[in-house]
C-alpha positions in Angstrom: -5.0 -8.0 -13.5 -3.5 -5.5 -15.4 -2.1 -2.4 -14.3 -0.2 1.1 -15.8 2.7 2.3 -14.0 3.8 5.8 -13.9 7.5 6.1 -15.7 9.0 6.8 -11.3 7.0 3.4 -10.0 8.2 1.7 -12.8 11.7 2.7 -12.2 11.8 2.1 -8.7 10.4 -1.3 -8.8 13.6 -2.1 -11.2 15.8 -0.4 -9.0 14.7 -2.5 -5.9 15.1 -6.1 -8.1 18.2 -4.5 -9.5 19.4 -4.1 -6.4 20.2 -8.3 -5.6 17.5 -8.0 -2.5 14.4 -8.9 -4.9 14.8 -11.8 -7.2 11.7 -10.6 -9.4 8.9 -7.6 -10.1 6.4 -10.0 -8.2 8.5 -10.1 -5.3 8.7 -6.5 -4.7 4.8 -5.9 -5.5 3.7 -8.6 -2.8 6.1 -7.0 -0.3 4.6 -3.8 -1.3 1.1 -5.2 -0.6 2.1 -6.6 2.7 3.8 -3.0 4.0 0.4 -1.2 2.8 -1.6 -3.8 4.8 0.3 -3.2 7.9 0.1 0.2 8.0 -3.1 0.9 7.1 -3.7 -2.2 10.2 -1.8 0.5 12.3 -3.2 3.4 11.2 -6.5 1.5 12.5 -5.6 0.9 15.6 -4.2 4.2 16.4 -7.2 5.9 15.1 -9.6 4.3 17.6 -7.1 4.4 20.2 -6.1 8.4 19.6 -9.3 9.0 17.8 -7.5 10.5 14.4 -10.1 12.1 12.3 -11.4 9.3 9.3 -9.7 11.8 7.0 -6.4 12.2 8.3 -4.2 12.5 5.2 -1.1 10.4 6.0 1.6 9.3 8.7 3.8 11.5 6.2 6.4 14.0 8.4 5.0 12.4 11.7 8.1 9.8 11.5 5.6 6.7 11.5 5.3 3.7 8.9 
């Protein structure tokens, strides 16, 4: 799969391998992946437990994830 990054993505993707935590781009993409996957797990859960509207726009500000 191919994909285009915007110039920012791209720059913090370097910054994080660049950094000595990440040995490579890949590394950082799959952890990527795997936070995405958890939260939008969580935002499940809450949302049938607190019944959050289907188009709630984000945990952003709320201090979660």
């Amino acid at each position: 799969m191919d994909i285009i990054l915007k110039p920012e993505q791209e720059k913090l993707i370097l910054a994080k391998v660049n950094s000595g935590r990440y040995t490579t781009v890949d590394e950082v993409i799959a952890e990527a992946l795997q936070l995405l996957d958890k939260r939008d797990k969580h935002y499940q859960i809450a949302s049938s437990k607190f019944l959050i509207p289907p188009d709630f726009p984000s945990w952003e500000g709320l201090g979660v994830g």
